[in-house]
C-alpha positions as CSV (number, residue, x, y, z in Angstrom):
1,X,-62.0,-49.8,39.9
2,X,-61.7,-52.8,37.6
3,X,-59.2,-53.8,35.0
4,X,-59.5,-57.1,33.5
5,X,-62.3,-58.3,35.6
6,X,-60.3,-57.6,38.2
7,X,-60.3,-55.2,41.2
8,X,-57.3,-52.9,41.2
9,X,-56.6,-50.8,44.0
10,X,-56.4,-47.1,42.7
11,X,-54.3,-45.6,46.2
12,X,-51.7,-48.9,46.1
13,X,-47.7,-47.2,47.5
14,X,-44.4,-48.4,45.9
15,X,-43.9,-50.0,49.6
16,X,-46.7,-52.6,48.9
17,X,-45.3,-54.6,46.1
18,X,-43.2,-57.6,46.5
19,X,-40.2,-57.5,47.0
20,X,-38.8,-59.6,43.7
21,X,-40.9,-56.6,41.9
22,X,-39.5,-53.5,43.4
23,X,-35.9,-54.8,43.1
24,X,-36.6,-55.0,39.2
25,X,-38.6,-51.9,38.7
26,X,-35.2,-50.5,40.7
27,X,-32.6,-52.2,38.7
28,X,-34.7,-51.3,35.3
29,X,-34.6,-47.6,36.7
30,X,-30.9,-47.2,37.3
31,X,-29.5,-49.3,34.4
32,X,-31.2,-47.0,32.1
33,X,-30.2,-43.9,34.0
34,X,-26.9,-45.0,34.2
35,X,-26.7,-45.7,30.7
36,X,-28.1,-42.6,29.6
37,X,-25.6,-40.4,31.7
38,X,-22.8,-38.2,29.3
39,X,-21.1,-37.8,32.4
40,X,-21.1,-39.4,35.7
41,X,-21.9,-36.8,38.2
42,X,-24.2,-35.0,36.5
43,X,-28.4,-35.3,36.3
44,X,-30.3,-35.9,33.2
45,X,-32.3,-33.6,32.1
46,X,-36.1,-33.7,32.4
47,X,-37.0,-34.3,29.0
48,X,-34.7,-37.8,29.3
49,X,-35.2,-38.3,32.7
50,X,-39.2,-38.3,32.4
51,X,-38.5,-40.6,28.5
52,X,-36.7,-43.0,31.3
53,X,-39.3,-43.6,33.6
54,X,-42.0,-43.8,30.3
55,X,-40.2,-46.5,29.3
56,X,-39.8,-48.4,32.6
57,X,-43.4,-48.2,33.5
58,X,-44.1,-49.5,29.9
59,X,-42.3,-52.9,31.1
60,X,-44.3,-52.4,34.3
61,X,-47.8,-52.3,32.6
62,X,-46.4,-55.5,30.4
63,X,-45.3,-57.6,33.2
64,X,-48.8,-56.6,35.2
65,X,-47.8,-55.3,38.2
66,X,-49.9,-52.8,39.1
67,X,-49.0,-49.7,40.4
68,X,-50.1,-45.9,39.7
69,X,-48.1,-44.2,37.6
70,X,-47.1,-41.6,40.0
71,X,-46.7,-43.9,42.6
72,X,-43.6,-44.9,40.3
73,X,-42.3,-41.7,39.6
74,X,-42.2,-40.4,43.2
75,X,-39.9,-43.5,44.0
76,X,-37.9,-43.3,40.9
77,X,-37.0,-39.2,41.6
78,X,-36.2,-40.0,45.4
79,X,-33.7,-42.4,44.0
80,X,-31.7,-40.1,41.5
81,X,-29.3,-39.5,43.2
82,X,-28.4,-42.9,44.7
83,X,-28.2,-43.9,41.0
84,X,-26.4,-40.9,40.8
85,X,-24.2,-41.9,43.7
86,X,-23.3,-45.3,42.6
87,X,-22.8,-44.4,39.3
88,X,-19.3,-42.4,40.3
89,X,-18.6,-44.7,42.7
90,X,-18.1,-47.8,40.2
91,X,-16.4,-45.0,37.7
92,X,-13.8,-44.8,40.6
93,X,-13.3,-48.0,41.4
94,X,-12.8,-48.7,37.1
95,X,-10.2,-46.2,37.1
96,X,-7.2,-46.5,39.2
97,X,-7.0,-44.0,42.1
98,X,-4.1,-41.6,42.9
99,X,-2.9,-43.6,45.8
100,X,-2.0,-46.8,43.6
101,X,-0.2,-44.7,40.9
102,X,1.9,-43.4,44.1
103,X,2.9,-46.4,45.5
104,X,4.4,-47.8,41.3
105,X,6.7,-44.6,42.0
């Protein structure tokens, strides 16, 4: 298939981009999850979730990195709950814990 004049390959993986690209694709991904998260255990729901990874691969399309759509998506729902993950993990470190409020007493 050609876009542009040129060839673009229609069966290209997540794995085969550079490196520089899937680090941002990532970091786009989980700053707008992150951001759109009420609470910070909890999933989005689809209707956000899917809005989410619209967006992102808007920004993909823009910078011209080519990559199917679904290629993206596959990555992006395997990595939920990392962003998840990390997500509570900085909310606990922002708050104090239990053990340094024991130790004041």
């Amino acid at each position: 298939m050609y876009e542009n004049g040129r060839l673009i390959q229609t069966n290209k993986k997540f794995s085969a981009l550079k490196q520089k690209q899937k680090e941002w694709i990532t970091n786009e991904l989980r700053q707008r999850y992150i951001s759109a998260i009420n609470y910070p255990y909890n999933k989005l729901r689809p209707k956000k979730r899917d809005q989410i990874l619209d967006e992102v691969y808007d920004l993909i399309e823009r910078k011209e990195i080519w990559i199917p759509y679904d290629e993206v998506g596959k990555y992006y729902f395997s990595k939920i709950p990392s962003f998840i993950r990390k997500n509570k993990k900085m909310m606990e470190e922002e708050t104090p814990g239990a053990s340094q409020d024991e130790e004041n007493l």
